[in-house]
PDB file of N, CA, C and O in Angstrom:
ATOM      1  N   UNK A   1       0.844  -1.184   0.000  1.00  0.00           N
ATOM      2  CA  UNK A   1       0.000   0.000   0.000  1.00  0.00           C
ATOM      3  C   UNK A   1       0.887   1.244   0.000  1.00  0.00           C
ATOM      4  O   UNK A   1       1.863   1.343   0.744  1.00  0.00           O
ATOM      5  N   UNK A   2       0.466   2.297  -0.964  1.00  0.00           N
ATOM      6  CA  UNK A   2       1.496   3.565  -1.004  1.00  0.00           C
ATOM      7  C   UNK A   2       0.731   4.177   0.325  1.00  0.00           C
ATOM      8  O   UNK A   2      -0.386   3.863   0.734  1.00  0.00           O
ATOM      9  N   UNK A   3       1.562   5.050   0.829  1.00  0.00           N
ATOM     10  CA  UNK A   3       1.481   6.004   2.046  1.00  0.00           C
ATOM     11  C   UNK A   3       0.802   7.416   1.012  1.00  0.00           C
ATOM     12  O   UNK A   3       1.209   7.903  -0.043  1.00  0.00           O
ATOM     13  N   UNK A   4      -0.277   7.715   1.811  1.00  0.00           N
ATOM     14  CA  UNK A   4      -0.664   8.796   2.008  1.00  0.00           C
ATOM     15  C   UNK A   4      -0.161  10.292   2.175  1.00  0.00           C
ATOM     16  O   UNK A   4      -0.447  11.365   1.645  1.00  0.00           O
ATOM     17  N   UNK A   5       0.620   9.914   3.045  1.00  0.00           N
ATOM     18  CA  UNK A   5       1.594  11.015   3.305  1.00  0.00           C
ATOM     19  C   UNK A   5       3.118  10.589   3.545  1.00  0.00           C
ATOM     20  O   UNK A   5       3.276   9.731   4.413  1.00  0.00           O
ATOM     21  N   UNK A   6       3.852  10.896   3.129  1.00  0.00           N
ATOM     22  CA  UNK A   6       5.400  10.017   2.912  1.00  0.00           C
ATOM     23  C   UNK A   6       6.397  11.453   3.212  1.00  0.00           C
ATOM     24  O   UNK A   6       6.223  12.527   2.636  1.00  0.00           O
ATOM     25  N   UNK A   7       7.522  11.162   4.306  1.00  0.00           N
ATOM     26  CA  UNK A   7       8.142  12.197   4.744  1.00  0.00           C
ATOM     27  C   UNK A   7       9.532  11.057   5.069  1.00  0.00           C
ATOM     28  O   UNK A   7       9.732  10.158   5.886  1.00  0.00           O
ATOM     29  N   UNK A   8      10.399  11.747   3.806  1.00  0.00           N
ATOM     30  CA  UNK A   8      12.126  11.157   4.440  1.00  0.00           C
ATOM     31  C   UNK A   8      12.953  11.936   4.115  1.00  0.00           C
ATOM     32  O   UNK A   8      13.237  12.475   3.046  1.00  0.00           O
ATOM     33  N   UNK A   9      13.641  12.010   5.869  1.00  0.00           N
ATOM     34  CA  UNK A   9      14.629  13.085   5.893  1.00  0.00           C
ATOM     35  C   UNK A   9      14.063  14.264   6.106  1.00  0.00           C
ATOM     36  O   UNK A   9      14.937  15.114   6.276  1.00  0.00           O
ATOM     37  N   UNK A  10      12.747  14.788   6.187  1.00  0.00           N
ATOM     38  CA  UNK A  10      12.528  16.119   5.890  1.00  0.00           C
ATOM     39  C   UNK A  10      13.622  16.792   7.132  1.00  0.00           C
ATOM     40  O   UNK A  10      13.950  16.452   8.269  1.00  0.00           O
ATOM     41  N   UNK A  11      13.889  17.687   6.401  1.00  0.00           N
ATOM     42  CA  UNK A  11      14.331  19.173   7.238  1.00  0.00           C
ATOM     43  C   UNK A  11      14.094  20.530   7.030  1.00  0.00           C
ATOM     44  O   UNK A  11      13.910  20.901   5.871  1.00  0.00           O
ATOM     45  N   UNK A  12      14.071  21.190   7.772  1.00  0.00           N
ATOM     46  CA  UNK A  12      13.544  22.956   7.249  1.00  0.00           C
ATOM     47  C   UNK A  12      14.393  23.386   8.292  1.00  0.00           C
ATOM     48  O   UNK A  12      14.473  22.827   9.386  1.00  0.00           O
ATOM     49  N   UNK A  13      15.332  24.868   7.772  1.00  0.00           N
ATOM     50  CA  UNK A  13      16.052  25.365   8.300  1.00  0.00           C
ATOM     51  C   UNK A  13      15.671  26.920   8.446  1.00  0.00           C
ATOM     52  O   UNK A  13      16.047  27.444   7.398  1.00  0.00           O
ATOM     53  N   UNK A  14      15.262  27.603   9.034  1.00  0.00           N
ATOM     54  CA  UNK A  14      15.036  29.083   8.729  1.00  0.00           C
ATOM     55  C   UNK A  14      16.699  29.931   9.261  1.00  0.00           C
ATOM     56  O   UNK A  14      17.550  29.526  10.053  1.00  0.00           O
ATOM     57  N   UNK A  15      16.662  30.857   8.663  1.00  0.00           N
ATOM     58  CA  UNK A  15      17.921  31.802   8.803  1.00  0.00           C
ATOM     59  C   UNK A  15      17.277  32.972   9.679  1.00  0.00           C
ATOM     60  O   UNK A  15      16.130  33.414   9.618  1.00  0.00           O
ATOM     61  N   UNK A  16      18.263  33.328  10.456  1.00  0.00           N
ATOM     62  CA  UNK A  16      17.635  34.651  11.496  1.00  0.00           C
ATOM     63  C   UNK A  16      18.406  35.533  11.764  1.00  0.00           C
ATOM     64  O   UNK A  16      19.563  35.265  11.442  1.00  0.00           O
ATOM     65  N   UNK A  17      18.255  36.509  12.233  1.00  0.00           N
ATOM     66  CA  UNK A  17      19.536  37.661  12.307  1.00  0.00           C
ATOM     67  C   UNK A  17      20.457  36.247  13.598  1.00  0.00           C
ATOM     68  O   UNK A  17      21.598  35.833  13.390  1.00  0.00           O
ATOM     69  N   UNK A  18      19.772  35.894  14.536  1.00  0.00           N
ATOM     70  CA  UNK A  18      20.382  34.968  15.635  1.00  0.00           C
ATOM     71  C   UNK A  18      20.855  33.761  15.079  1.00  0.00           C
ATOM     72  O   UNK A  18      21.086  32.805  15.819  1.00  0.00           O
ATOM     73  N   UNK A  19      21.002  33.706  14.022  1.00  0.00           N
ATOM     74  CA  UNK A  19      21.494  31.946  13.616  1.00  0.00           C
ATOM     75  C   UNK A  19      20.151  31.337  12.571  1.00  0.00           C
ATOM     76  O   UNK A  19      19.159  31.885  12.092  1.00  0.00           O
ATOM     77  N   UNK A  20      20.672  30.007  12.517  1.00  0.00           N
ATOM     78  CA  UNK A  20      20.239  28.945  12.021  1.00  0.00           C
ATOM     79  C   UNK A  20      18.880  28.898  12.870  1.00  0.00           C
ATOM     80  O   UNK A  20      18.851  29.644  13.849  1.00  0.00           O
ATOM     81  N   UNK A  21      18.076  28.336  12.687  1.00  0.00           N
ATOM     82  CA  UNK A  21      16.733  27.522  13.317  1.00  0.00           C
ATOM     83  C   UNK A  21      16.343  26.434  12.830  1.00  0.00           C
ATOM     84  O   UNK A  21      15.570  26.399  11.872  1.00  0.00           O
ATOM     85  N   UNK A  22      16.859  25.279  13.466  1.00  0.00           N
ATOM     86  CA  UNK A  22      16.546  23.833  13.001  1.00  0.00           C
ATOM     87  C   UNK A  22      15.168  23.588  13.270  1.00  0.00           C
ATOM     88  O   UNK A  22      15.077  23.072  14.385  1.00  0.00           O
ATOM     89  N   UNK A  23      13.737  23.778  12.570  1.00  0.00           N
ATOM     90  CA  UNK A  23      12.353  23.392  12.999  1.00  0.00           C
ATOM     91  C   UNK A  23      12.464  21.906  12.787  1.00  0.00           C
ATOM     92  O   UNK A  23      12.288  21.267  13.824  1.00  0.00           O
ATOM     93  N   UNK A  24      12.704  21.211  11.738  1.00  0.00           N
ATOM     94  CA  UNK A  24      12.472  20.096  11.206  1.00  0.00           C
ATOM     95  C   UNK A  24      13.980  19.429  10.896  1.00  0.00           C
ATOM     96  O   UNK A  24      14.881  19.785  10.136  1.00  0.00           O
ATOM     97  N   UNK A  25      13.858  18.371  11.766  1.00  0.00           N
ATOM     98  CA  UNK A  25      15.420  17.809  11.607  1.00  0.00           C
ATOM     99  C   UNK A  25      15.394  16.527  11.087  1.00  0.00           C
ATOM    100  O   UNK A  25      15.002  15.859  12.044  1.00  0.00           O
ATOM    101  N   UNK A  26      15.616  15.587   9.927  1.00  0.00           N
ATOM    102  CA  UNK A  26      15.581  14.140   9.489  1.00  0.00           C
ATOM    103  C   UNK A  26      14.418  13.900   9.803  1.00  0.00           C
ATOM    104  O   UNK A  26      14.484  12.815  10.379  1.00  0.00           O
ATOM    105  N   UNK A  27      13.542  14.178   9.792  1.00  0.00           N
ATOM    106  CA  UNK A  27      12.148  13.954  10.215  1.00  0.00           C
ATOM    107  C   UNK A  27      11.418  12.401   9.169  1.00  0.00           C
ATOM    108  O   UNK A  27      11.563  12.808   8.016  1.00  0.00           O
ATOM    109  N   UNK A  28      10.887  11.220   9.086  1.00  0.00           N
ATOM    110  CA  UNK A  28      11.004  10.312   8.750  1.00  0.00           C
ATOM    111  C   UNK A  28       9.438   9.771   9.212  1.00  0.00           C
ATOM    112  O   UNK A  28       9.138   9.491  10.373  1.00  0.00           O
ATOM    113  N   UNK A  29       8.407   9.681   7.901  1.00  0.00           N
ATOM    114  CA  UNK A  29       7.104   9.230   8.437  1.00  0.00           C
ATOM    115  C   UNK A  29       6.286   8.887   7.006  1.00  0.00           C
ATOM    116  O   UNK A  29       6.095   9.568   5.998  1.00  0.00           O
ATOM    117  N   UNK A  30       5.905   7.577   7.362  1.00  0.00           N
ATOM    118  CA  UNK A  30       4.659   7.227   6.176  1.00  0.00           C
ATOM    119  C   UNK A  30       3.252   7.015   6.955  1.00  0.00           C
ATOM    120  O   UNK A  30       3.038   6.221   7.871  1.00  0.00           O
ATOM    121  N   UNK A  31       2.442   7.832   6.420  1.00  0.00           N
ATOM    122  CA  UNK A  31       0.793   7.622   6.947  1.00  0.00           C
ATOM    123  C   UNK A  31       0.153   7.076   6.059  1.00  0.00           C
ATOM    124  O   UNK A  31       0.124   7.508   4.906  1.00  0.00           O
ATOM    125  N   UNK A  32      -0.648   5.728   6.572  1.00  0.00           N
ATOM    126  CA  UNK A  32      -1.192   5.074   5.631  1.00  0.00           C
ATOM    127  C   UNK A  32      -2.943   5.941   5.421  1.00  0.00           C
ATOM    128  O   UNK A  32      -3.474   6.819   6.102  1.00  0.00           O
ATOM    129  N   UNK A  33      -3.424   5.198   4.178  1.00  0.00           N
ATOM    130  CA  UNK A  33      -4.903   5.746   4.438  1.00  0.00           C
ATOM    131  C   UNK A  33      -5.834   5.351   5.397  1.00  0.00           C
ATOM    132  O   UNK A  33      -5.718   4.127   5.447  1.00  0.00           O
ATOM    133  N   UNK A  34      -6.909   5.791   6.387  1.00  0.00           N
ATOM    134  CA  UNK A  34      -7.120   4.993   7.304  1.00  0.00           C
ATOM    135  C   UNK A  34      -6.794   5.470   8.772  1.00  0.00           C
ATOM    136  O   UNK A  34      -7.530   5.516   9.758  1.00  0.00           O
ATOM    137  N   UNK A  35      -5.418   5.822   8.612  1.00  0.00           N
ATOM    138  CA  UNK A  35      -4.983   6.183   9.512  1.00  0.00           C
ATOM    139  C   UNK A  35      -5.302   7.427  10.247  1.00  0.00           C
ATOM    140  O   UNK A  35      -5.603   8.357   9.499  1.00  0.00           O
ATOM    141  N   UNK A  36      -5.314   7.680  11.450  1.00  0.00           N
ATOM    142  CA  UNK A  36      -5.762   8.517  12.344  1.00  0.00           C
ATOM    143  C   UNK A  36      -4.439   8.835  13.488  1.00  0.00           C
ATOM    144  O   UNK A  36      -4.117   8.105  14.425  1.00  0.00           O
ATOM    145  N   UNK A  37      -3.692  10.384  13.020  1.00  0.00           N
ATOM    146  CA  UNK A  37      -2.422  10.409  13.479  1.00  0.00           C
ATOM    147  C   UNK A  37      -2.859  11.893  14.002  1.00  0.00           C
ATOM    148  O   UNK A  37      -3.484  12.810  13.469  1.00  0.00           O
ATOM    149  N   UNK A  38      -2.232  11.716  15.324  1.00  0.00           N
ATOM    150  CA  UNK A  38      -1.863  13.550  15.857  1.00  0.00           C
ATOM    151  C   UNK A  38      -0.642  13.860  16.274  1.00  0.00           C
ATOM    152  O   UNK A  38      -0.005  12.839  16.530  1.00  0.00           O
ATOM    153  N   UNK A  39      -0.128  14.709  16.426  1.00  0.00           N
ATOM    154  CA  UNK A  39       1.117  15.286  16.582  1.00  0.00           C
ATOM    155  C   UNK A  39       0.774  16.354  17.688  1.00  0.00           C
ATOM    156  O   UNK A  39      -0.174  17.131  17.802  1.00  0.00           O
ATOM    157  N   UNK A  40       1.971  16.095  18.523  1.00  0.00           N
ATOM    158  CA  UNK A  40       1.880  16.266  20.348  1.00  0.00           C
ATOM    159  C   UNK A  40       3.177  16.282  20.630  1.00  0.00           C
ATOM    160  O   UNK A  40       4.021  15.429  20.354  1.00  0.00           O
ATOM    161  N   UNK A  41       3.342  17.658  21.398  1.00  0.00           N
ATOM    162  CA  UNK A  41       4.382  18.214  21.867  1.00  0.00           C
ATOM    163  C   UNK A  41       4.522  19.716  22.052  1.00  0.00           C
ATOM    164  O   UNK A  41       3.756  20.440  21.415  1.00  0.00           O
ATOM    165  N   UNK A  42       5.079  20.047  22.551  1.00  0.00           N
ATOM    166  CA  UNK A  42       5.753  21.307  23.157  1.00  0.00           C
ATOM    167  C   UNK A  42       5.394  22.715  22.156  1.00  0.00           C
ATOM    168  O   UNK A  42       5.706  22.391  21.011  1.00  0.00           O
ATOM    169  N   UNK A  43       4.964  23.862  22.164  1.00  0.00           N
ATOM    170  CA  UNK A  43       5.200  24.694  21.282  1.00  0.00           C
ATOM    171  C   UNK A  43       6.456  24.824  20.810  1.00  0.00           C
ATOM    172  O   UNK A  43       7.412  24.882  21.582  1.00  0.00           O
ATOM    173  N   UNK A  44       6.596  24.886  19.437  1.00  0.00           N
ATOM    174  CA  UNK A  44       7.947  25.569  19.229  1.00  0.00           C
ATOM    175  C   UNK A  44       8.437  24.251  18.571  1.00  0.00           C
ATOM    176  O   UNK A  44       9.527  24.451  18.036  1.00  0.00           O
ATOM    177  N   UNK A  45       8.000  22.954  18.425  1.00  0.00           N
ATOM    178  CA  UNK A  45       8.742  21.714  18.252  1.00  0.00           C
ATOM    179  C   UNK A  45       8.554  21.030  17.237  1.00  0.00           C
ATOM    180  O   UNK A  45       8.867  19.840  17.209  1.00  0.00           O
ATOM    181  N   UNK A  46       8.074  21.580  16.342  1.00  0.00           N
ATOM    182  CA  UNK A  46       7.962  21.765  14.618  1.00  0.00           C
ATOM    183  C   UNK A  46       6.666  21.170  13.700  1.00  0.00           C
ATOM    184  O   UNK A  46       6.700  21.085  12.472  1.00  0.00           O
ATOM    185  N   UNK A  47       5.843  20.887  14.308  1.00  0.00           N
ATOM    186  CA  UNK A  47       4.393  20.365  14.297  1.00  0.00           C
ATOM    187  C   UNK A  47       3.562  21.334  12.994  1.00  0.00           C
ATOM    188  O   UNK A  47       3.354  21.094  11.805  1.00  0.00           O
ATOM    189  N   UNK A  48       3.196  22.637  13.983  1.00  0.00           N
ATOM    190  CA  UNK A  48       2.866  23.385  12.502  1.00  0.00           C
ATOM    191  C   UNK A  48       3.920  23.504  11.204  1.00  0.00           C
ATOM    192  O   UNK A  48       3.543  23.836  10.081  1.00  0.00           O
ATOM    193  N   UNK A  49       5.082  23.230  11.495  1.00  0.00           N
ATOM    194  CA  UNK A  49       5.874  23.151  10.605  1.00  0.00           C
ATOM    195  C   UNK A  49       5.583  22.019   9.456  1.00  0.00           C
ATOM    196  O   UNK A  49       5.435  22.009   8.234  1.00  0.00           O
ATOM    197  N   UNK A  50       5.582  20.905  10.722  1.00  0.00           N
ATOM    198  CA  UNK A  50       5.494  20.036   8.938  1.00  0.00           C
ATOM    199  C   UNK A  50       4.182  19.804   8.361  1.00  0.00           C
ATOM    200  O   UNK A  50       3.996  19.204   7.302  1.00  0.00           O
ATOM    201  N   UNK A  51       2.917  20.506   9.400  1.00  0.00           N
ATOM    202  CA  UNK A  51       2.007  19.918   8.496  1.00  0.00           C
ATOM    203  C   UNK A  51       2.114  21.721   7.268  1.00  0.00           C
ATOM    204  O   UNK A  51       1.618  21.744   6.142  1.00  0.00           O
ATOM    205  N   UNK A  52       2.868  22.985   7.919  1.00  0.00           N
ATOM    206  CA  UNK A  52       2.750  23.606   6.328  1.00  0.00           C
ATOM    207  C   UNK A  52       3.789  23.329   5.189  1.00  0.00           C
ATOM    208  O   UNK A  52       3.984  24.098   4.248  1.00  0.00           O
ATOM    209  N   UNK A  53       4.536  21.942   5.421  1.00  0.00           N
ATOM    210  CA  UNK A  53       5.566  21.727   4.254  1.00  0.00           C
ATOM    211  C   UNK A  53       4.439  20.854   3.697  1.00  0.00           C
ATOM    212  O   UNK A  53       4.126  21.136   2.541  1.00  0.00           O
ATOM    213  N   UNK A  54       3.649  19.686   4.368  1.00  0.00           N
ATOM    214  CA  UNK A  54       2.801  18.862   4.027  1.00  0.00           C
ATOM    215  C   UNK A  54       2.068  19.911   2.769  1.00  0.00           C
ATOM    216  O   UNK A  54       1.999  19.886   1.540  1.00  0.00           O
ATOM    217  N   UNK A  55       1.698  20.608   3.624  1.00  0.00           N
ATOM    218  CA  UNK A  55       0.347  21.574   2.368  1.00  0.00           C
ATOM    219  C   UNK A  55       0.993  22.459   1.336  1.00  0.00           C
ATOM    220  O   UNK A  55       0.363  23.196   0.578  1.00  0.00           O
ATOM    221  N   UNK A  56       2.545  22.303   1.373  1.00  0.00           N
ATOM    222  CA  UNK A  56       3.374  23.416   0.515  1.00  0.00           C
ATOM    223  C   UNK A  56       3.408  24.748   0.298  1.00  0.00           C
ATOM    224  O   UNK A  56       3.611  25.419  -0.714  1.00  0.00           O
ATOM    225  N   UNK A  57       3.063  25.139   1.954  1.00  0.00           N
ATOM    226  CA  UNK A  57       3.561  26.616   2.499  1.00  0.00           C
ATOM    227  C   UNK A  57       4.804  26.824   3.426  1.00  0.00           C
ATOM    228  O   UNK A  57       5.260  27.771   4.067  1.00  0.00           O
ATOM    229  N   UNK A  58       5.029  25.977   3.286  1.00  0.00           N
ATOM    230  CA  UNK A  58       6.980  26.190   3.869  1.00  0.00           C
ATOM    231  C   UNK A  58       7.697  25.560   2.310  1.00  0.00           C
ATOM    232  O   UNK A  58       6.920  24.943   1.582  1.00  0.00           O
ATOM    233  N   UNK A  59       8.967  25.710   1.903  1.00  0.00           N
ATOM    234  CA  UNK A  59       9.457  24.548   1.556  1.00  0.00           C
ATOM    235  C   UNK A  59      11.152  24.030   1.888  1.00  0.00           C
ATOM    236  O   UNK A  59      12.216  24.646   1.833  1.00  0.00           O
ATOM    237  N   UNK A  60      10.745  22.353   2.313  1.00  0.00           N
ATOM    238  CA  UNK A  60      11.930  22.201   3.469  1.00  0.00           C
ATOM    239  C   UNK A  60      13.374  22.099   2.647  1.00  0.00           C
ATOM    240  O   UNK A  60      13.580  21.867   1.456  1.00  0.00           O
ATOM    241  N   UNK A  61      14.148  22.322   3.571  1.00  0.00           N
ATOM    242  CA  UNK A  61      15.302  22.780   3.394  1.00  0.00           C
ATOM    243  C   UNK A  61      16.340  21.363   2.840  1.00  0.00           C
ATOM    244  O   UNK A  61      17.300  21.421   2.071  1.00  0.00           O
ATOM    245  N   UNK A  62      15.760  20.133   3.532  1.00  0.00           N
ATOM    246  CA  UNK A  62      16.640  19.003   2.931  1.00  0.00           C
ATOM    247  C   UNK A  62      15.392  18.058   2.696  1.00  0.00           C
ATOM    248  O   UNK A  62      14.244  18.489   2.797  1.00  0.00           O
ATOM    249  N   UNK A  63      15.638  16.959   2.429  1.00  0.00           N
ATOM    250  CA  UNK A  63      14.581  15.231   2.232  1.00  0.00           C
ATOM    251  C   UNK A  63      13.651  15.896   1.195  1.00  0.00           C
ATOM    252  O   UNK A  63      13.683  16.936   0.537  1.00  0.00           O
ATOM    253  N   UNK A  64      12.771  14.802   1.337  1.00  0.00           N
ATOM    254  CA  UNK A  64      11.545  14.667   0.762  1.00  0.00           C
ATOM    255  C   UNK A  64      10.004  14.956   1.183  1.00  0.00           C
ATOM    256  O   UNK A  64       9.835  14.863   2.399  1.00  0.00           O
ATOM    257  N   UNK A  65       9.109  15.211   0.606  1.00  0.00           N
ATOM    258  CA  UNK A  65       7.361  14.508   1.499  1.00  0.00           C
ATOM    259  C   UNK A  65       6.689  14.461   0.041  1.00  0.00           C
ATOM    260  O   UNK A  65       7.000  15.183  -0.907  1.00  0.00           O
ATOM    261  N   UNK A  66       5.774  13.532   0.055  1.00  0.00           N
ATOM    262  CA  UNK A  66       4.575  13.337  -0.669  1.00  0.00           C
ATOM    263  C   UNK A  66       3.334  13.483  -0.674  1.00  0.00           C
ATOM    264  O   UNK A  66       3.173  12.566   0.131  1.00  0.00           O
ATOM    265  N   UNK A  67       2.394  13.797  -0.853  1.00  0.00           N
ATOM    266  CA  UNK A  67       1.223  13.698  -0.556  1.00  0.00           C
ATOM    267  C   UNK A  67       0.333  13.252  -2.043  1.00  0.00           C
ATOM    268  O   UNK A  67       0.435  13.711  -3.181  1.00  0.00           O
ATOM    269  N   UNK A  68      -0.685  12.013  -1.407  1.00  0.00           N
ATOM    270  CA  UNK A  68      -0.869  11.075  -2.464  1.00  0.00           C
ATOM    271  C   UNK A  68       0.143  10.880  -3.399  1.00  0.00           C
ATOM    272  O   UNK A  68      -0.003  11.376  -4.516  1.00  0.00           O
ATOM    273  N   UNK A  69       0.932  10.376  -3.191  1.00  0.00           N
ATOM    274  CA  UNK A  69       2.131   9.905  -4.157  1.00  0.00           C
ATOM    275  C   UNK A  69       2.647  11.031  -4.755  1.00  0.00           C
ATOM    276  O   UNK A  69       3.745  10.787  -5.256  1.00  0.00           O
ATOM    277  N   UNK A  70       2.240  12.310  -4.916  1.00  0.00           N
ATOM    278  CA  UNK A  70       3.471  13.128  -5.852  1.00  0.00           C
ATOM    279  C   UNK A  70       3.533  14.220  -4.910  1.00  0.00           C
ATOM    280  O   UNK A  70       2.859  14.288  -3.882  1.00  0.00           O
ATOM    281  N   UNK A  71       4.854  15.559  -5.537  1.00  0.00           N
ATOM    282  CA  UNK A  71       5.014  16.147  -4.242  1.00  0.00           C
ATOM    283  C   UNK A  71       4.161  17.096  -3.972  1.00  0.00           C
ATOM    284  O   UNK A  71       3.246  17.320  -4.766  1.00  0.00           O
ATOM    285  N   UNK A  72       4.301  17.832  -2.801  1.00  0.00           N
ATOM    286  CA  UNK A  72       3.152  18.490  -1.928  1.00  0.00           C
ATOM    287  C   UNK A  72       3.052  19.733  -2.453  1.00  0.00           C
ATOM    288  O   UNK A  72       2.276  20.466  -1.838  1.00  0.00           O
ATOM    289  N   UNK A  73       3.884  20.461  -3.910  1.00  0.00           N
ATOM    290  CA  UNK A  73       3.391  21.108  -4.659  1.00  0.00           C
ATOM    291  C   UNK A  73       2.475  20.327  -5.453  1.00  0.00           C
ATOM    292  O   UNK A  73       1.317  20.459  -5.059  1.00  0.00           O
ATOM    293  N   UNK A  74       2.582  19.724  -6.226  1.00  0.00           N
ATOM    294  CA  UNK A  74       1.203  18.786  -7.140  1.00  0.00           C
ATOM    295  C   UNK A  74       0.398  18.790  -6.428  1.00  0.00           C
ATOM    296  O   UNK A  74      -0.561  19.537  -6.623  1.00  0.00           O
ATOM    297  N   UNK A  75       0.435  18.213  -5.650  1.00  0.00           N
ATOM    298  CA  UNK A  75      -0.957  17.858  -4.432  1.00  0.00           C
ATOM    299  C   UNK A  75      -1.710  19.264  -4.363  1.00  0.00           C
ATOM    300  O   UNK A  75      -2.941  19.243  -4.361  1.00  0.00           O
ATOM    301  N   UNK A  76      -0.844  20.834  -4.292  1.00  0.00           N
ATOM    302  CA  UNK A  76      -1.403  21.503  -3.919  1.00  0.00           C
ATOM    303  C   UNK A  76      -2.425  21.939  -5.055  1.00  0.00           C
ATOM    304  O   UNK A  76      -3.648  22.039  -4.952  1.00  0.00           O
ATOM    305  N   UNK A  77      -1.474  22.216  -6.370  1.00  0.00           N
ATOM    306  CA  UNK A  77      -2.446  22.555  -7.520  1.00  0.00           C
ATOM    307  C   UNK A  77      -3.209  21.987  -7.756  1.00  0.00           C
ATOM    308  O   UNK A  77      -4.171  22.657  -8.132  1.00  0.00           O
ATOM    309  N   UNK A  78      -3.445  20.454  -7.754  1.00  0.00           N
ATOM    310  CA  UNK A  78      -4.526  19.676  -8.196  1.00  0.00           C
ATOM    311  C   UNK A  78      -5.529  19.802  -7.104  1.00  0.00           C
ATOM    312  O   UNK A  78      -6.704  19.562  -7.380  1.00  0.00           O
ATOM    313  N   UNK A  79      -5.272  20.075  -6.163  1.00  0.00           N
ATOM    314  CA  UNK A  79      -6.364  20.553  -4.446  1.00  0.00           C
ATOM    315  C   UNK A  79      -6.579  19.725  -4.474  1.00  0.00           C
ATOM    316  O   UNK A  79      -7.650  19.529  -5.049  1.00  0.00           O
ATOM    317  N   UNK A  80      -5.728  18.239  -3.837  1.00  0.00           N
ATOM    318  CA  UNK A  80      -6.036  17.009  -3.719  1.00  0.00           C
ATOM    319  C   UNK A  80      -6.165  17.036  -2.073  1.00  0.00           C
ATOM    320  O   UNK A  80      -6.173  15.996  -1.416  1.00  0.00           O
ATOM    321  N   UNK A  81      -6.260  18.265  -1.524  1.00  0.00           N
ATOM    322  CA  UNK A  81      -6.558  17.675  -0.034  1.00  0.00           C
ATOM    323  C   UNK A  81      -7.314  19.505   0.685  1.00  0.00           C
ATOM    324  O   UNK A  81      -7.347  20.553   0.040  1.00  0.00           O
ATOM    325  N   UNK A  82      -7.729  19.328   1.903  1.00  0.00           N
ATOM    326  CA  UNK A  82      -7.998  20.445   2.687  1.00  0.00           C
ATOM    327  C   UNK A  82      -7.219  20.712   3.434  1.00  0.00           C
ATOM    328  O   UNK A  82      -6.532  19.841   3.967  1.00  0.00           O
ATOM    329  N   UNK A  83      -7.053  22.341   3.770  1.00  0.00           N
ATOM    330  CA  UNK A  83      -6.329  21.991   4.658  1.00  0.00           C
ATOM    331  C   UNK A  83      -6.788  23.798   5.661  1.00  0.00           C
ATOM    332  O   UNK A  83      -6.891  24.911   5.146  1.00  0.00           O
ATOM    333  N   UNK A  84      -6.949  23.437   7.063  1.00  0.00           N
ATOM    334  CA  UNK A  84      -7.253  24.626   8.043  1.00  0.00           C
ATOM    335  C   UNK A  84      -6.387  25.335   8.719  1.00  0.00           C
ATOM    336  O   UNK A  84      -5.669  24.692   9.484  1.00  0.00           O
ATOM    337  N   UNK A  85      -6.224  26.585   8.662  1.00  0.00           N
ATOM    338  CA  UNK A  85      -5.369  26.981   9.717  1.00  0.00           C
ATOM    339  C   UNK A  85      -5.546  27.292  10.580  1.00  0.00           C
ATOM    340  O   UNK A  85      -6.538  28.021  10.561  1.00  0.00           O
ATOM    341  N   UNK A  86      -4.892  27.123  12.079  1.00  0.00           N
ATOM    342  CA  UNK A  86      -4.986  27.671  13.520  1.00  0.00           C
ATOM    343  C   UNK A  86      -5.723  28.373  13.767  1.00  0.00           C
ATOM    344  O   UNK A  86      -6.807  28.117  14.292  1.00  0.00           O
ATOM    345  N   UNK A  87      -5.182  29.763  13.348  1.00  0.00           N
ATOM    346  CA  UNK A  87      -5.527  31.214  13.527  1.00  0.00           C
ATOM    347  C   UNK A  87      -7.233  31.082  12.229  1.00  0.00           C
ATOM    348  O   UNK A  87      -7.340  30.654  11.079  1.00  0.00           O
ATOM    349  N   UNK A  88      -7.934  31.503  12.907  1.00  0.00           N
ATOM    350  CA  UNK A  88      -8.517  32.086  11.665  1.00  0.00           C
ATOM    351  C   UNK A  88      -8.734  33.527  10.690  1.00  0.00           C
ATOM    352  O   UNK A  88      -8.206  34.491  11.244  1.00  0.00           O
ATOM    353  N   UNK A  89      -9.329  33.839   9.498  1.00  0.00           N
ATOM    354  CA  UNK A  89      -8.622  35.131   9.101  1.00  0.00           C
ATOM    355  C   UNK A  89      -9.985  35.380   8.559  1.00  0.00           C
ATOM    356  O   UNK A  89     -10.635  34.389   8.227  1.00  0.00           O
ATOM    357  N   UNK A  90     -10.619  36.803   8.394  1.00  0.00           N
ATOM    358  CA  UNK A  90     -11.292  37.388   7.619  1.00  0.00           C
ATOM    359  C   UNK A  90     -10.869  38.194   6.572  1.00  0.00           C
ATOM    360  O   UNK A  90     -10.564  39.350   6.862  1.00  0.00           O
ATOM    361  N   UNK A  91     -10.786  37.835   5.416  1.00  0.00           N
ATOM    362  CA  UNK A  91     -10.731  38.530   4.189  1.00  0.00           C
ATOM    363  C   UNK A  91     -11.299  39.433   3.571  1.00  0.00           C
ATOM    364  O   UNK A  91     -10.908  39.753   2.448  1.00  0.00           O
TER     365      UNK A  91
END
């Protein structure tokens, strides 16, 4: 069965006047379909991070991710998925 969501190696590095910022380090994950996954931990510990590389509003700095088999730019143009943010916004 292909993974749903497929992540190897990801990393994202942001640059700051203070240094480097490692959000996403070798990060390494296949979600099958079906599956029912949350992500738990600490603020600050890269969570919103990968789900906006997932949706292809970050893009990471080393590895890979997929979404439905091609990458999470395709996924985005074809709007093969939804996706919500935190904050909400009026336009």
């Amino acid at each position: 069965m292909n993974a749903v969501i497929s992540a190897k190696n990801l990393s994202l590095t942001f640059q700051t006047n203070d240094g480097p910022v490692h959000a996403l380090k070798d990060v390494s994950l296949d979600i099958e379909k079906g599956d029912f996954v949350s992500f738990i931990g600490p603020s600050g510990c890269g969570k919103t991070t990968f789900l906006r590389c997932m949706a292809d509003l970050e893009q990471p700095t080393g590895g890979t991710i997929t979404v439905n088999g091609v990458s999470a730019e395709d996924a985005r143009m074809a709007r093969a998925y939804g996706y919500v943010f935190q904050a909400a916004g009026l336009y």
